[in-house]
BABA-964069 format. One record per atom (N, C-alpha, C): residue number from 1; y negated, z negated, x; atom name; residue in three letters. Coordinates in steps of 0.001 Angstrom, whole numbers. Example, Ala and Ser with C-alpha at 12.3 -4.5 7.8 and 13.67 -1.06 7.14 Angstrom:
<pts>
+-----+---------+---------+---------+----+-----+
!   i !      yy !      zz !      xx ! at !  aa !
+-----+---------+---------+---------+----+-----+
!   1 !    5690 !   -7800 !   13190 !  N ! Ala !
!   1 !    4500 !   -7800 !   12300 ! CA ! Ala !
!   1 !    3300 !   -7800 !   13200 !  C ! Ala !
!   2 !    2250 !   -7080 !   12850 !  N ! Ser !
!   2 !    1060 !   -7140 !   13670 ! CA ! Ser !
!   2 !     -30 !   -7870 !   12900 !  C ! Ser !
+-----+---------+---------+---------+----+-----+
</pts>
This chain:
<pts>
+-----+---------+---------+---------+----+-----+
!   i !      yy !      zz !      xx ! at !  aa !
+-----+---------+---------+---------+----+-----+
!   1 !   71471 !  -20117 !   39035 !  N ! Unk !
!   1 !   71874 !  -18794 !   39436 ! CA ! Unk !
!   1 !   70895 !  -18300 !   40493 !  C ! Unk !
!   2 !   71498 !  -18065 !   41402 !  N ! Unk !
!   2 !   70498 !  -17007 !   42843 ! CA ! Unk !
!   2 !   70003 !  -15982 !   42142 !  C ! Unk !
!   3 !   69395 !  -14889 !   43087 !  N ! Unk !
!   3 !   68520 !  -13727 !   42220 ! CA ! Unk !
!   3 !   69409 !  -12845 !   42890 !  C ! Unk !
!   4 !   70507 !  -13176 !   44364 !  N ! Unk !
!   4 !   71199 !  -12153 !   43840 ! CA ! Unk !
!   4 !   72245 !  -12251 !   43184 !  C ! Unk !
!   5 !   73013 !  -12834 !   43053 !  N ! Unk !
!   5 !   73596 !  -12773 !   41756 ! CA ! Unk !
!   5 !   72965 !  -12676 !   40367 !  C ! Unk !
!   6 !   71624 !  -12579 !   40263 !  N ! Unk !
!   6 !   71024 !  -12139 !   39337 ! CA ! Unk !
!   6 !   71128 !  -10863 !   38891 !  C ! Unk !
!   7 !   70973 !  -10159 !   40220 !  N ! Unk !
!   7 !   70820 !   -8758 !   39993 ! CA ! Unk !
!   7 !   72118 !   -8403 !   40319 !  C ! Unk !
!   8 !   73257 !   -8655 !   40795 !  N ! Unk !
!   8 !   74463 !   -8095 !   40444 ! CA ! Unk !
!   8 !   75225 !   -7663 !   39288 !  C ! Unk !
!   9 !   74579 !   -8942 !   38552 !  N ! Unk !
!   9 !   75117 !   -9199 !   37114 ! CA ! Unk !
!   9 !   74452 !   -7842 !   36231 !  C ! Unk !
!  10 !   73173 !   -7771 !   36468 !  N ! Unk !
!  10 !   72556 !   -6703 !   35802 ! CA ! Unk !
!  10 !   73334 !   -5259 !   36456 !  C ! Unk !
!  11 !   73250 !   -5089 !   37294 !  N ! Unk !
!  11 !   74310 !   -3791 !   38260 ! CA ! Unk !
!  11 !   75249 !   -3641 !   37502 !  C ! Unk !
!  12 !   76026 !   -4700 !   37385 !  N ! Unk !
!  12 !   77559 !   -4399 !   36939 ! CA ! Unk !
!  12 !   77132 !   -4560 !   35587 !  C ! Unk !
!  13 !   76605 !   -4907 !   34663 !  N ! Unk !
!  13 !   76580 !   -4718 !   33304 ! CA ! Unk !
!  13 !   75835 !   -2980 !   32641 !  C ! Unk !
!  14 !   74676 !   -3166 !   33274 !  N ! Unk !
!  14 !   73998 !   -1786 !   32582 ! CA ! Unk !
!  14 !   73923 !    -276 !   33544 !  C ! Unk !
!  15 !   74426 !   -1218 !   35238 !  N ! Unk !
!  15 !   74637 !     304 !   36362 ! CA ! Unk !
!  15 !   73145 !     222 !   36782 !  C ! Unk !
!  16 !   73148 !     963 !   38260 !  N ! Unk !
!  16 !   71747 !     747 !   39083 ! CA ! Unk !
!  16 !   70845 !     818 !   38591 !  C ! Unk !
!  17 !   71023 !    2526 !   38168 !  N ! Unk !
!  17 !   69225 !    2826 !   38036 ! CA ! Unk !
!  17 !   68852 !    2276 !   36337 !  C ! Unk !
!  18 !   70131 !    2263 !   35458 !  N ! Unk !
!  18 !   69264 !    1527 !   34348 ! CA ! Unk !
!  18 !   68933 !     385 !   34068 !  C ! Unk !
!  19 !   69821 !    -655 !   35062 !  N ! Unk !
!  19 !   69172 !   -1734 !   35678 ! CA ! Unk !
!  19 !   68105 !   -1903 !   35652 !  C ! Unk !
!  20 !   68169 !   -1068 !   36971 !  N ! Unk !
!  20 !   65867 !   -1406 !   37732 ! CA ! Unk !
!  20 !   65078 !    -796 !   36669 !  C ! Unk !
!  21 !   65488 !     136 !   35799 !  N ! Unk !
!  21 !   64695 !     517 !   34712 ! CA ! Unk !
!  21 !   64285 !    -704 !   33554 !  C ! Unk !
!  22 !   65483 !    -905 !   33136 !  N ! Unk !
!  22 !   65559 !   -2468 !   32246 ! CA ! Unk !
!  22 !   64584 !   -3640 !   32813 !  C ! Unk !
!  23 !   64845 !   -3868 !   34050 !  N ! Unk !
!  23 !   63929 !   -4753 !   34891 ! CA ! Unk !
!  23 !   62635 !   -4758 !   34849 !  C ! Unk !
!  24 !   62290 !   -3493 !   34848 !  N ! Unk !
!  24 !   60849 !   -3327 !   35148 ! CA ! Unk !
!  24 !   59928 !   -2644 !   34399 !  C ! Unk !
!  25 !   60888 !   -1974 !   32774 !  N ! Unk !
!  25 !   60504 !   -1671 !   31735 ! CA ! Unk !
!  25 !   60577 !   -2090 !   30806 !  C ! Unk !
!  26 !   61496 !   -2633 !   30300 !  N ! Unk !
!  26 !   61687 !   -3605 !   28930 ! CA ! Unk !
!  26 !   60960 !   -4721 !   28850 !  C ! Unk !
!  27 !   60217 !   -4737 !   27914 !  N ! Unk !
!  27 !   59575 !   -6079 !   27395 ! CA ! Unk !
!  27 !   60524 !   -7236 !   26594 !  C ! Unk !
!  28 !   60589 !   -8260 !   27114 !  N ! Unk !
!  28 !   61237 !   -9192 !   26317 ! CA ! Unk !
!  28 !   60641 !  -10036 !   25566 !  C ! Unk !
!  29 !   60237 !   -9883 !   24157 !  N ! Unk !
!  29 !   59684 !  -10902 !   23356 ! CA ! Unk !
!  29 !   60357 !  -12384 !   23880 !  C ! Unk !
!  30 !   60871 !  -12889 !   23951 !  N ! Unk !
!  30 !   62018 !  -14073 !   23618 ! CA ! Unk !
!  30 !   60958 !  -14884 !   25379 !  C ! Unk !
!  31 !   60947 !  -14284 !   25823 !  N ! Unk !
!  31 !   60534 !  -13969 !   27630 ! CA ! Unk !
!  31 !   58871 !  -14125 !   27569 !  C ! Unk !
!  32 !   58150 !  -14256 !   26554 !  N ! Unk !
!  32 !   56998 !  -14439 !   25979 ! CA ! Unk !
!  32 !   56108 !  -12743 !   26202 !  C ! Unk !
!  33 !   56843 !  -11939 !   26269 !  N ! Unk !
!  33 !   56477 !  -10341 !   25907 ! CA ! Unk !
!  33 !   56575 !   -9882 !   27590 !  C ! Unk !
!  34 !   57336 !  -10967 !   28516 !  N ! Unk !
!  34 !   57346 !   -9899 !   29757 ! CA ! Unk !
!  34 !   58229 !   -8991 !   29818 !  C ! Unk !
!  35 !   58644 !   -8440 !   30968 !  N ! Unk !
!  35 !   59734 !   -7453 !   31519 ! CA ! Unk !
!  35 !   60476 !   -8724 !   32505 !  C ! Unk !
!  36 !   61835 !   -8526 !   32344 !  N ! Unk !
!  36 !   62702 !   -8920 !   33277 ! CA ! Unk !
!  36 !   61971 !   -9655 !   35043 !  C ! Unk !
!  37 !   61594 !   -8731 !   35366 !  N ! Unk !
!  37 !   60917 !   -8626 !   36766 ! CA ! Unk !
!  37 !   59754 !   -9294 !   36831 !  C ! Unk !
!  38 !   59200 !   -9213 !   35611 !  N ! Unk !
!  38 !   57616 !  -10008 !   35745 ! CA ! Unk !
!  38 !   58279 !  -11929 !   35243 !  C ! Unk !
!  39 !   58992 !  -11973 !   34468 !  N ! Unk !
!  39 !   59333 !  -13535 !   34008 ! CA ! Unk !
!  39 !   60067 !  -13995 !   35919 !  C ! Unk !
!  40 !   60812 !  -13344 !   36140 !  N ! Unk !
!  40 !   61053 !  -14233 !   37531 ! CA ! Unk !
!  40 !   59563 !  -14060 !   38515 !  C ! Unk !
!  41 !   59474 !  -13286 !   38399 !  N ! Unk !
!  41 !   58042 !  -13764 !   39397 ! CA ! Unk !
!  41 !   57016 !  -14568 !   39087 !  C ! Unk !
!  42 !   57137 !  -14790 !   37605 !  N ! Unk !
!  42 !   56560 !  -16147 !   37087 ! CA ! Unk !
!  42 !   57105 !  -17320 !   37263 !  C ! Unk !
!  43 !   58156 !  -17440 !   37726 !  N ! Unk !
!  43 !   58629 !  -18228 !   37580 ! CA ! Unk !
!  43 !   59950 !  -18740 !   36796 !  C ! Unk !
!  44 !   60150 !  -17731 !   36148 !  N ! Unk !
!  44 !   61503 !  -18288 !   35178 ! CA ! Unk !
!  44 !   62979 !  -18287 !   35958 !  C ! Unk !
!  45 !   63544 !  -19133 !   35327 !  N ! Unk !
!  45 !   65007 !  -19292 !   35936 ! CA ! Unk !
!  45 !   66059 !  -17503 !   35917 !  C ! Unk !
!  46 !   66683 !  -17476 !   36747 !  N ! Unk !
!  46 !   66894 !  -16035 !   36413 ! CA ! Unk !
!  46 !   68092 !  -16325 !   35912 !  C ! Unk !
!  47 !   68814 !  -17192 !   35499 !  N ! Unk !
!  47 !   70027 !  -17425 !   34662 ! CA ! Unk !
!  47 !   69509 !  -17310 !   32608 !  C ! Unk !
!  48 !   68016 !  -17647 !   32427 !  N ! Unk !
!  48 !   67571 !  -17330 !   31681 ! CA ! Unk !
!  48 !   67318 !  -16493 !   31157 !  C ! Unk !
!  49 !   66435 !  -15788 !   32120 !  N ! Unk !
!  49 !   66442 !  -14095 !   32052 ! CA ! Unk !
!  49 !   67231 !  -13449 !   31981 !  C ! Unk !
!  50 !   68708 !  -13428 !   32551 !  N ! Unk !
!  50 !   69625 !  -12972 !   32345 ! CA ! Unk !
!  50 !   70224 !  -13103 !   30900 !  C ! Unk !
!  51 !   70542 !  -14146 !   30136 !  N ! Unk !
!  51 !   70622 !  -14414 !   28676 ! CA ! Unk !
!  51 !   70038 !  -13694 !   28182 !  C ! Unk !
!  52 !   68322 !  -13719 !   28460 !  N ! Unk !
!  52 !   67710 !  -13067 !   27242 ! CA ! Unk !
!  52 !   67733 !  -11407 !   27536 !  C ! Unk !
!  53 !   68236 !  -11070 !   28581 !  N ! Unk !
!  53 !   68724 !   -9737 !   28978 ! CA ! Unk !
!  53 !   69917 !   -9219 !   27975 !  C ! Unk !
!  54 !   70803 !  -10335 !   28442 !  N ! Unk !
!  54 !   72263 !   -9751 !   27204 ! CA ! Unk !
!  54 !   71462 !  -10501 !   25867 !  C ! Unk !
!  55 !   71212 !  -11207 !   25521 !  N ! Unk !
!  55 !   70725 !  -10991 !   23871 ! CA ! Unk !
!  55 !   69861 !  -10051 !   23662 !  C ! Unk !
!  56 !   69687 !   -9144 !   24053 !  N ! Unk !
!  56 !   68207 !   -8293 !   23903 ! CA ! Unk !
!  56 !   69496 !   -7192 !   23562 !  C ! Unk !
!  57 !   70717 !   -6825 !   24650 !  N ! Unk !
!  57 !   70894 !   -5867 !   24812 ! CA ! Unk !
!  57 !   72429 !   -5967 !   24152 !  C ! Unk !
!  58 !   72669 !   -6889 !   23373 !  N ! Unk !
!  58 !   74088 !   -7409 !   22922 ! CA ! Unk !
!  58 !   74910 !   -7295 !   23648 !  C ! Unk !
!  59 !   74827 !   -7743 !   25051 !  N ! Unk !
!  59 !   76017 !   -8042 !   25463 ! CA ! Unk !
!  59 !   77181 !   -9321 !   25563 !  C ! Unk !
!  60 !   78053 !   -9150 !   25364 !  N ! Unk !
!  60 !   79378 !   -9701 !   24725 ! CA ! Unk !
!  60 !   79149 !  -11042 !   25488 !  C ! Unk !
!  61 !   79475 !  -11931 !   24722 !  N ! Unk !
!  61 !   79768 !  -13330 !   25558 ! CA ! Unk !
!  61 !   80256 !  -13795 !   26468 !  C ! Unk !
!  62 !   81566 !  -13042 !   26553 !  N ! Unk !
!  62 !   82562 !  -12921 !   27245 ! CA ! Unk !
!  62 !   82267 !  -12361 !   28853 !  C ! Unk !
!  63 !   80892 !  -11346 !   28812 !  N ! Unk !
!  63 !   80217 !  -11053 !   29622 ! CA ! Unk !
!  63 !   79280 !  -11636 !   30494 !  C ! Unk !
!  64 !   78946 !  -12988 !   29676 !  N ! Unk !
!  64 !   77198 !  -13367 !   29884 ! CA ! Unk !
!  64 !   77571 !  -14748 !   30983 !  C ! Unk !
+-----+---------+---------+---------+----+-----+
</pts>
């Protein structure tokens, strides 16, 4: 997955600004305790991050 389609996916699931909020505020245990924004700049796959985005935030399968 690209990062932008990374971040589209987040747009169209949670909407802009709670997006970039989610991104850059939520800690993801699963993510080893980062935020969204800090695991890709580490390095993580953002198709990953994205998963552990909708499992964090239950979004539907059908969605993910």
């Amino acid at each position: 997955m690209r990062l932008t389609e990374f971040h589209e996916l987040v747009r169209e699931e949670f909407g802009q600004v709670r997006g970039d909020s989610m991104l850059l505020d939520h800690v993801i245990l699963s993510l080893g305790g980062l935020t969204a924004a800090e695991a890709i700049e580490a390095g993580q796959d953002p198709r990953e991050v994205w998963r552990a985005l909708c499992a964090e935030f239950d979004v539907p399968p059908s969605r993910r």
